[in-house]
N, C-alpha and C positions, 0 to 999 in steps of 0.2 A: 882614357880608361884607367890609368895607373893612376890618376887624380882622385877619377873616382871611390879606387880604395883607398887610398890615403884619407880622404875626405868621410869613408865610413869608421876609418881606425879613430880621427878626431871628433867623429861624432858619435860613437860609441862604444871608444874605449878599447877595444878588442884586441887581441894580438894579432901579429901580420901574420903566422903560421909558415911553416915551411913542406917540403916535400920528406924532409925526412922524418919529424912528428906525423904527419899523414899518414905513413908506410908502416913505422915500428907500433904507433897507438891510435890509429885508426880515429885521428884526432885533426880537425881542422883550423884552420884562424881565416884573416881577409883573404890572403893569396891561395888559397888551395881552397877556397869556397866551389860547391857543385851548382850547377843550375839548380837544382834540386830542392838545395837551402837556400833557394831566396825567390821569394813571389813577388810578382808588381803588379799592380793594379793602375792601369796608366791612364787610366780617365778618371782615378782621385790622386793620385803620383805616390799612392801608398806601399812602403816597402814591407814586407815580413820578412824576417831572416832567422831561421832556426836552424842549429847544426851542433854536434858533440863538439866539443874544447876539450883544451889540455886537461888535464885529470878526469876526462868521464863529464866534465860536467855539460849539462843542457842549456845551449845559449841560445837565448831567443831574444827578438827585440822588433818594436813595430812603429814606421814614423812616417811622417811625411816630407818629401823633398822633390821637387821635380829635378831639378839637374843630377841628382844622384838615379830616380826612376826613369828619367831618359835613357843615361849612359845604361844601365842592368837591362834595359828592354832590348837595346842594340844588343847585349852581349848575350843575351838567352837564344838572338836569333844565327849566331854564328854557330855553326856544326860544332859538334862536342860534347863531353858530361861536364869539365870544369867552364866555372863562371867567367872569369878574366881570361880569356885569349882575343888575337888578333889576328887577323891577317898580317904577315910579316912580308909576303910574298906572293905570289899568285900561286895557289895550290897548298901553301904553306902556311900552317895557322901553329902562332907559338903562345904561350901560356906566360902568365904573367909570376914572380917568382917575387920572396922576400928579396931581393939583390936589386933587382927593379925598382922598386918598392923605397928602397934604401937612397940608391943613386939620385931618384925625382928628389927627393927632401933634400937630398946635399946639394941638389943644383937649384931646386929654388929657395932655397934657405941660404943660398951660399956659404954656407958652413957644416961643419962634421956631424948632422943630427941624422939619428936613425928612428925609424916605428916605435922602438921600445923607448927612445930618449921623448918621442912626442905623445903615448901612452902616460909617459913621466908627468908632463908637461899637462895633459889635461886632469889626469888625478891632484895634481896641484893648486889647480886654478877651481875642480870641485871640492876640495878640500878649504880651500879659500873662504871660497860662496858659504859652505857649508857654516864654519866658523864663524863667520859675520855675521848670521843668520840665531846663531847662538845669543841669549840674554848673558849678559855679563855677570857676574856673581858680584854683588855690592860687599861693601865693611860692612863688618859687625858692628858699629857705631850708628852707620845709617840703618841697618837693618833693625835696631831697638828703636831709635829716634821714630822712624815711620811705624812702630809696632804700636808705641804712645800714645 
């Protein structure tokens, strides 16, 4: 389950959200997601995901992935309004939290990387793409030559 947010943060960007954003700005990220913001369609494995963000803003986003639409169907059907919980225990169902969230990446990263450092890390790698995608701006030399 914890995978499977991490694997939405890296595949869309998102923040991980905490309980105290929730509470003071009625503001979500991946870990404080509600059943509510996110639909599956499990016979085309199609996610929707809409919910407030940090400043107010409306975060929407629509994809396709089975292994992400499996895990979110399993989670819709555990008792509860929030998206990521588990059974911790028999009777005991606990919620999934940015600290969680955090701990998975440093243990399978094995190293000190958190949500916001892998947030980092994919606006980089679109910024990347982006820029190589860019034509180059030629000399002024070639730019007359070829005008000729």
């Amino acid at each position: 389950m914890v995978a499977a947010a991490v694997r939405l943060i890296d595949k869309l960007g998102y923040r991980v959200g905490n309980e105290a954003y929730l509470e003071e700005n009625a503001t979500r990220g991946i870990s404080t997601l509600a059943k509510k913001n996110v639909m599956v369609d499990e016979n085309s494995n199609e996610v929707e995901i809409e919910f407030v963000g940090k400043g107010g803003r409306l975060v929407q986003a629509r994809f396709s992935d089975g292994l992400v639409a499996d895990v979110l169907s399993e989670c819709h059907e555990i008792s509860g309004q929030r998206l990521f919980r588990f059974q911790s225990e028999p009777g005991k169902r606990t919620e999934i939290d940015s600290g969680d969230i955090n701990r998975y990446l440093a243990e399978v990263f094995e190293a000190d990387i958190t949500a916001k450092g892998l947030r980092t890390w994919r606006a980089t790698v679109a910024a990347t793409e982006f820029l190589r995608r860019i034509k180059r701006p030629r000399d002024r030399e070639t730019e007359v030559r070829d005008a000729i």
